[in-house]
Structures are given as structure tokens and as C-alpha cells.
C-alpha positions as CSV (number, residue, x, y, z in Angstrom):
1,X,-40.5,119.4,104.3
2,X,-37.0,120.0,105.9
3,X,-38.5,119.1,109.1
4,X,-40.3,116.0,107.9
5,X,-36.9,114.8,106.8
6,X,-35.1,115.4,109.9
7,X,-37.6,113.6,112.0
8,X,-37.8,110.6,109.5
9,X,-33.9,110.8,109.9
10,X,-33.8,110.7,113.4
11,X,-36.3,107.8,113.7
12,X,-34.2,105.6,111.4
13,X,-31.2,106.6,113.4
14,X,-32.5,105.8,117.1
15,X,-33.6,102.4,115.3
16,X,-30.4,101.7,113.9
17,X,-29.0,102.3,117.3
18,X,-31.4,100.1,119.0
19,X,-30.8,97.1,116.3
20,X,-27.1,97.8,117.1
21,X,-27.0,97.8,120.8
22,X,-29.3,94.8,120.9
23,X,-26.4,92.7,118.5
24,X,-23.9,94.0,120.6
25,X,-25.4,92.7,123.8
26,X,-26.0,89.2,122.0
27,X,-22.8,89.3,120.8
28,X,-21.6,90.0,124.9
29,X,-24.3,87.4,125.8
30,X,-22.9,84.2,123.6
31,X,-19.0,85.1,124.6
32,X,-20.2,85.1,128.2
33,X,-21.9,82.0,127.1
34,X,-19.1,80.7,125.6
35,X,-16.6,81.1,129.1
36,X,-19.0,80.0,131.2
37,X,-18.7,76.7,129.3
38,X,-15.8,73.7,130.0
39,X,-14.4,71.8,127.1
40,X,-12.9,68.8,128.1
41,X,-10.2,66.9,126.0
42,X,-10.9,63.6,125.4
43,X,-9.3,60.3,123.8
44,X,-6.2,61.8,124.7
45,X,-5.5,58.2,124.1
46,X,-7.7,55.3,122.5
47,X,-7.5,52.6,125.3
48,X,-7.1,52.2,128.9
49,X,-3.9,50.3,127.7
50,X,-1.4,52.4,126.4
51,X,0.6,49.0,125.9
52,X,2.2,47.5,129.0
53,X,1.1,49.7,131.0
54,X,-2.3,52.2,131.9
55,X,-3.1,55.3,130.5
56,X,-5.0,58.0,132.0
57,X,-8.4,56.7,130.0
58,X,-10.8,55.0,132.0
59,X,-13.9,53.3,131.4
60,X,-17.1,54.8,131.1
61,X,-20.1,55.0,134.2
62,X,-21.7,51.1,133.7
63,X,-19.2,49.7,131.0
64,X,-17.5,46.7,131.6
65,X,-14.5,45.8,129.5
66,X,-13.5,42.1,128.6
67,X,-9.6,42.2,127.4
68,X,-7.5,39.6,126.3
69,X,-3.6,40.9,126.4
70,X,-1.6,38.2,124.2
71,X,2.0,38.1,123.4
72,X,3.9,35.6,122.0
73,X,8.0,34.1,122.7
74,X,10.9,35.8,122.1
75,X,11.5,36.1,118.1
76,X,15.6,34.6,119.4
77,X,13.5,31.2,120.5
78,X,14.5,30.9,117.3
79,X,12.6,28.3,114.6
80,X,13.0,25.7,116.3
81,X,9.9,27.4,118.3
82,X,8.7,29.3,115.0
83,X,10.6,32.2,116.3
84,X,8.0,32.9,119.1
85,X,4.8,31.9,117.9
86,X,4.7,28.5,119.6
87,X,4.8,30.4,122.7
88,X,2.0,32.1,124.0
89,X,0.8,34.0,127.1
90,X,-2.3,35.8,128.0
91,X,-3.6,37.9,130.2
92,X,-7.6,38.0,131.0
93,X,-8.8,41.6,132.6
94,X,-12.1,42.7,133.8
95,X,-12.3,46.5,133.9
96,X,-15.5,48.1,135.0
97,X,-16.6,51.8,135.1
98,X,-18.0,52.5,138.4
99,X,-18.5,56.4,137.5
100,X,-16.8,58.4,134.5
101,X,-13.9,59.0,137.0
102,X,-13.6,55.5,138.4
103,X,-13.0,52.2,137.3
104,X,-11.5,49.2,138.8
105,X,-10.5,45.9,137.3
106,X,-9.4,42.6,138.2
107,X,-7.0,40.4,136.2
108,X,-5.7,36.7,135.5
109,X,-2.0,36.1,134.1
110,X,-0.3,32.4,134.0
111,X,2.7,33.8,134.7
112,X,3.0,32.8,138.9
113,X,-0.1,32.4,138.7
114,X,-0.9,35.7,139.5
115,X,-4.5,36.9,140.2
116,X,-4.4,41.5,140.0
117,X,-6.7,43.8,141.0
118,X,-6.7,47.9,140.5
119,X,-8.5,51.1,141.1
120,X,-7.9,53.9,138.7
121,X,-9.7,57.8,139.2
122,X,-9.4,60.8,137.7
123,X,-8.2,63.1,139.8
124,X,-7.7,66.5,136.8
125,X,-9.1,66.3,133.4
126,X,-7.1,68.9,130.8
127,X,-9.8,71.4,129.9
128,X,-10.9,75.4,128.4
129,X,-12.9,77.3,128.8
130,X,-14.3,78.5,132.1
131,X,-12.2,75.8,133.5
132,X,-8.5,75.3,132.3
133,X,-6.7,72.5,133.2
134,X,-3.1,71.8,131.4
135,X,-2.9,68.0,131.8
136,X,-5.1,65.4,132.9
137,X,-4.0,63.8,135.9
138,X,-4.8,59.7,137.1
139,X,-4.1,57.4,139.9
140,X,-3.5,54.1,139.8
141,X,-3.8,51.6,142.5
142,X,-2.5,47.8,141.7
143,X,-2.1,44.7,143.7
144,X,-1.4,41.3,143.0
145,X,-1.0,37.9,144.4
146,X,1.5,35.3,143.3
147,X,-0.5,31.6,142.8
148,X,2.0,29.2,142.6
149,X,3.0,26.3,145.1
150,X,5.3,27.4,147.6
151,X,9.0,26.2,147.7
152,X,10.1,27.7,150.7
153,X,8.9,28.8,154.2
154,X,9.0,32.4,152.9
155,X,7.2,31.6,149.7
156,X,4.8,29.8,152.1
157,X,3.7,33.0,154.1
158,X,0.9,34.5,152.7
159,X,1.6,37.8,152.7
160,X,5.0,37.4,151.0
161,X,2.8,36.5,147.9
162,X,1.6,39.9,147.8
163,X,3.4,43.3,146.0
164,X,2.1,46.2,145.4
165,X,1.9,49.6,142.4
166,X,0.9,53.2,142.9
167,X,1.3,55.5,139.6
168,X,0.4,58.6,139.0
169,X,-0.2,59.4,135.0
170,X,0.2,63.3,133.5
171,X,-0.7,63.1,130.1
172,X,-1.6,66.1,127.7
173,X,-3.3,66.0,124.4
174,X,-1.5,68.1,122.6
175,X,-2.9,68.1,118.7
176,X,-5.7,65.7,117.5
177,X,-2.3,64.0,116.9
178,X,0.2,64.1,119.7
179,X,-0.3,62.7,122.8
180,X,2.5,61.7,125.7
181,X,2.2,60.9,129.0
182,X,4.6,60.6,132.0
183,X,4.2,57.7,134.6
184,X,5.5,57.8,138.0
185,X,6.2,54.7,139.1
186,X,6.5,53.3,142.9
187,X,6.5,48.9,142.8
188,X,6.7,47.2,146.5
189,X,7.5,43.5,146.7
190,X,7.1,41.6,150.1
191,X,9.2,39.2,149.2
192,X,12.3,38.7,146.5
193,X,14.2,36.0,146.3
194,X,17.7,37.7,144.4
195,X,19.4,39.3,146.8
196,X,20.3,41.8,144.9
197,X,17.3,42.9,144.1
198,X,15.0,45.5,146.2
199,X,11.6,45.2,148.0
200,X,10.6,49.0,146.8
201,X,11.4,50.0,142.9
202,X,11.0,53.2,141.7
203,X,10.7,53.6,138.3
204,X,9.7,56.4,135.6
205,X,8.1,56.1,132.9
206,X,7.3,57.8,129.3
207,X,4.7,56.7,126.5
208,X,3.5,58.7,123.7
209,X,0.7,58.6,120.8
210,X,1.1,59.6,117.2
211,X,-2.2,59.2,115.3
212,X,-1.1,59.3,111.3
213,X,-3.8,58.5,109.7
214,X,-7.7,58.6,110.5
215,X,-8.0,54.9,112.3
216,X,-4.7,53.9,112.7
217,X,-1.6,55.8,115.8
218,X,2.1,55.0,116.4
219,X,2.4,54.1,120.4
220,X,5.7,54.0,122.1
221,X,6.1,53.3,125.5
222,X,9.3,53.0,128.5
223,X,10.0,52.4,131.6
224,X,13.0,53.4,133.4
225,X,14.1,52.2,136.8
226,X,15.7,54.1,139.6
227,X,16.7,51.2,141.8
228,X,19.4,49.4,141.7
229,X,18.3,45.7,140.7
230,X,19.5,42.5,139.5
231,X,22.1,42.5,136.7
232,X,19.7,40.0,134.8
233,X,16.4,42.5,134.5
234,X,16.1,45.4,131.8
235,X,14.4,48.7,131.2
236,X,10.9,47.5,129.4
237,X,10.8,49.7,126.1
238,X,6.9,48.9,123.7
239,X,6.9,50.0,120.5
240,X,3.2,49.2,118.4
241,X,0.0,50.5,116.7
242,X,-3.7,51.4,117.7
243,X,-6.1,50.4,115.3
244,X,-9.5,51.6,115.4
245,X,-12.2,49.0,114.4
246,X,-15.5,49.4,114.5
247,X,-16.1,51.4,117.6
248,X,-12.9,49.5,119.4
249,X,-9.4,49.3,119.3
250,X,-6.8,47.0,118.4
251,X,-3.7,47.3,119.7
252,X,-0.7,45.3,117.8
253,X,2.6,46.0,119.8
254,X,6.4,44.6,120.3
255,X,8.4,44.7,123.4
256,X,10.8,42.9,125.7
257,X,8.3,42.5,128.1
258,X,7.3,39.0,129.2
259,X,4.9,40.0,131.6
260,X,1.5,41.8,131.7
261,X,1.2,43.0,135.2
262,X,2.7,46.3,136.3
263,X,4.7,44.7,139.1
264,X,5.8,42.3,136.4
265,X,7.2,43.8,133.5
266,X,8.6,47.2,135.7
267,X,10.6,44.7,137.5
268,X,11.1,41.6,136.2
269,X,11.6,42.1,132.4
270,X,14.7,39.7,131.3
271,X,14.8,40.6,127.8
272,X,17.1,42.9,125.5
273,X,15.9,44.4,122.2
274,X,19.5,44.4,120.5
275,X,19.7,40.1,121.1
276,X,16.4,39.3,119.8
277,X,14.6,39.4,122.9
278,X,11.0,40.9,121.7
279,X,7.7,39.5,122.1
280,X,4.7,40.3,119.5
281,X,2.0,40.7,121.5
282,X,-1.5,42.2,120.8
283,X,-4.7,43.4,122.8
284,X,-8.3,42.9,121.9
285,X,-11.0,43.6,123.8
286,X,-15.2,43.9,123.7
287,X,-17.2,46.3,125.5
288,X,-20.3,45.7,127.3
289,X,-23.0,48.7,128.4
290,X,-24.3,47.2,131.3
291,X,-26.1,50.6,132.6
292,X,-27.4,53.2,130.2
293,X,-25.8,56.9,130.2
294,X,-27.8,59.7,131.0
295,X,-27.4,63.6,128.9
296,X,-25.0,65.6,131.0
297,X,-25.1,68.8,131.4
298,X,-23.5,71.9,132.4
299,X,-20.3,70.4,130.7
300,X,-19.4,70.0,127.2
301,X,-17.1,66.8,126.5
302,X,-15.1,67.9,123.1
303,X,-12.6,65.7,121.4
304,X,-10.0,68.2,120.7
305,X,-6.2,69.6,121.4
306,X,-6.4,71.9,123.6
């Protein structure tokens, strides 16, 4: 009988074992699992557009983005000019995605008559996991070309009708939240016409997003030059909202901006915030798939704050 029990006893024992070593190497199996996979923040921010300026976003592999960027006159017009709204200047963008780390554009703004083009890539994404990557890292590559009839023999020359913006943007998603971004700016003119102003501007920049509640984020945005320039130009500070409709985003913002081009508003923005000097401007845009996305795999694209 004694026996009997002991061998029953050891039986359920080197079972229980068995049972136990086989959870524990599951258990080992989905944590190697589990580092072996990347999670990869996304919608750090909720448009290409932080407001002026980019953000490190970028459309997706065969999505082409139609945006209109509108902003009104100054609110001191005064109104005479119903404080600004009589006023009005838009600027038309193409931005396609060429892969999910590329995407170029092409733009129209009255302003000079000025026809842009740009090239924006990923060059880090912020990730966990088996990779881990801080920040996400993007480069931005603008030119653009001045339209208008030319007044002088220099404005005649066509290359003088050219300048030219390289950015890098370091952004890091730090809650479902808080975003921010820093933005490196270098701006080359071929030709100005104040002479106190520069050819080559460096400038830095600083934006961040605040999303309080589920559809709706506080964006504020400022660039600060470096260079010396004329005594008539200003700092460009944004201050608006991203609303979420429907799949896309509205953005409603203020600023004393005028223009909508990099080169534009980073060194030519004439307005000051304390004498009335603010534009209302919003963005709008509509999103066409032009080539269907396949499953990827081997990654795991997570919206998260990591």
C-alpha cells in the first residue's frame, strides 16, 4: 500500500514538474518574443504641418495630400478691412508619399509669386523594444523660386530668384499627450535686396503639441534667428489647435507670419504680436490613396509614448 502511494506520488510530482518547466519555457519563449519585436511611436504629431513649419510626419507609401494653408490680414488692418478678414492668402501644396520614409511636395503661394518644392525622409524613428530609438529624427530639403517681374538686372538673373532651406527635426513623443520638437534651421538667399540683411540665416526653432482632449491638441510653435537681419523682420511665434475630423485634421492657428514658405516666414516675417500684427489662418487638407498598402511585417507600428 505504502509503496503504491509513493509511486502514485512520484508520478504526480514528475508531472507537475513537466507542466511547470513547459510554462516556464513559454513564459521565456513570449518575452523573447516580446524583445525581438520594435514598437514604433507614431502620430507623434497629427499633420505633416506643425503650423508654419514641417514636422517630422510624413505621408504615407502612395498617399497624396491636397492642402490649402489660408491665413487672413493682420487683426491691426483694422475695420476698415474687417480686422483681417478682407485679406486673404493661400497657399496650395501637393505632398506625396513616395515610401513610408519619403515624401516630396511641391507648392504654390501668391506671395512673389513663389512656386516650392521639398523632399522630406526619415532618417530615425523613436522606438522599444528590440530596437530603441529616443527621438525620431527628419530631413527636410526646400527650394523655391520667386515669380514676379523683374525690376532690376539682379532681380532679372535667374538664379537670383532662387533660395534655399535644409532642417533637420528631433522630435519625441513623450505621453499620448506631449509632444515637442526642435528644428534646426539653415535658409540661403541668392539674392536680398536690404543691405542689411544676409544671404545665409540660421535660425532655431521650437514647436510643441498638447493633446487635451480626445480630438482636439494645443500647438505652439517659434522660430528664432541667429543672424543678424534687418531691423524691420521678427521672430515668427504660431500659437493654434489640431482638430481631428473624420479621419483628418484641421488645423486653426494665429501668428505673425505672413508667409507660408519656410524661406518666407523664417526670414521675412514683419509682424509683432504686442501691436496687433497676427494673422488667423487655418489648414485643411484631403487625402487621396492612390496605391493600396500592403501588411508589414516583422515590425509592429504602436501609437504610444514611449
Amino acid at each position: 500500500m505504502n509503496t503504491r502511494i509513493i509511486l502514485i506520488s512520484l508520478i504526480f510530482f514528475l508531472n507537475s514538474a513537466y507542466v511547470i518547466s513547459q510554462a516556464v519555457d513559454l513564459d521565456a519563449l513570449l518575452e523573447s518574443e516580446t524583445e525581438q519585436r520594435t514598437e514604433i511611436a507614431t502620430g507623434t504629431f497629427k499633420a505633416t504641418r506643425l503650423m508654419n513649419g514641417q514636422s517630422i510626419e510624413r505621408m504615407q507609401t502612395g498617399q497624396l495630400d491636397f492642402r490649402v494653408d489660408h491665413r487672413f490680414g493682420k487683426f491691426s488692418s483694422g475695420s476698415y478691412d474687417a480686422f483681417g478678414l478682407d485679406a486673404s492668402i493661400v497657399h496650395l501644396t501637393l505632398d506625396y508619399g513616395i515610401t513610408d520614409w519619403v515624401m516630396v511636395g511641391i507648392g504654390r503661394s501668391p506671395l512673389e509669386k513663389t512656386v516650392d518644392g521639398f523632399v522630406k525622409f526619415s532618417a530615425l524613428r523613436q522606438s522599444k523594444g528590440k530596437v530603441n530609438m529616443p527621438v525620431s529624427v527628419s530631413v527636410f530639403l526646400g527650394a523655391d523660386m520667386k515669380g514676379t517681374h523683374p525690376v532690376t538686372v539682379l532681380d532679372s538673373m535667374f538664379s537670383n530668384k532662387f533660395s534655399y532651406t535644409s532642417q533637420v527635426l528631433i522630435a519625441r513623443k513623450f505621453t499620448e499627450k506631449l509632444s515637442l520638437q526642435l528644428m534646426p534651421t539653415f535658409v540661403h538667399r541668392n539674392l536680398v535686396v536690404d543691405p542689411l540683411d544676409q544671404n545665409n540665416v540660421f535660425a532655431v526653432g521650437i514647436g510643441g503639441r498638447y493633446k487635451f482632449a480626445s480630438r482636439v491638441s494645443l500647438n505652439v510653435e517659434y522660430y528664432h534667428s541667429l543672424t543678424s537681419h534687418s531691423a524691420t523682420t521678427y521672430n515668427p511665434l504660431a500659437i493654434g489647435f489640431d482638430i481631428e475630423t473624420g479621419g483628418h485634421v484641421f488645423q486653426l492657428f494665429f501668428t505673425n507670419a505672413t508667409w507660408n514658405t519656410e524661406r518666407g516666414f523664417i526670414t521675412n516675417t514683419t509682424g509683432q504680436w504686442l501691436k496687433g500684427d497676427v494673422h488667423l489662418g487655418f489648414k485643411i487638407s484631403r487625402v487621396f490613396p492612390l496605391i493600396k498598402r500592403k501588411d508589414k511585417g516583422g515590425e509592429i507600428e504602436k501609437e504610444a509614448g514611449l
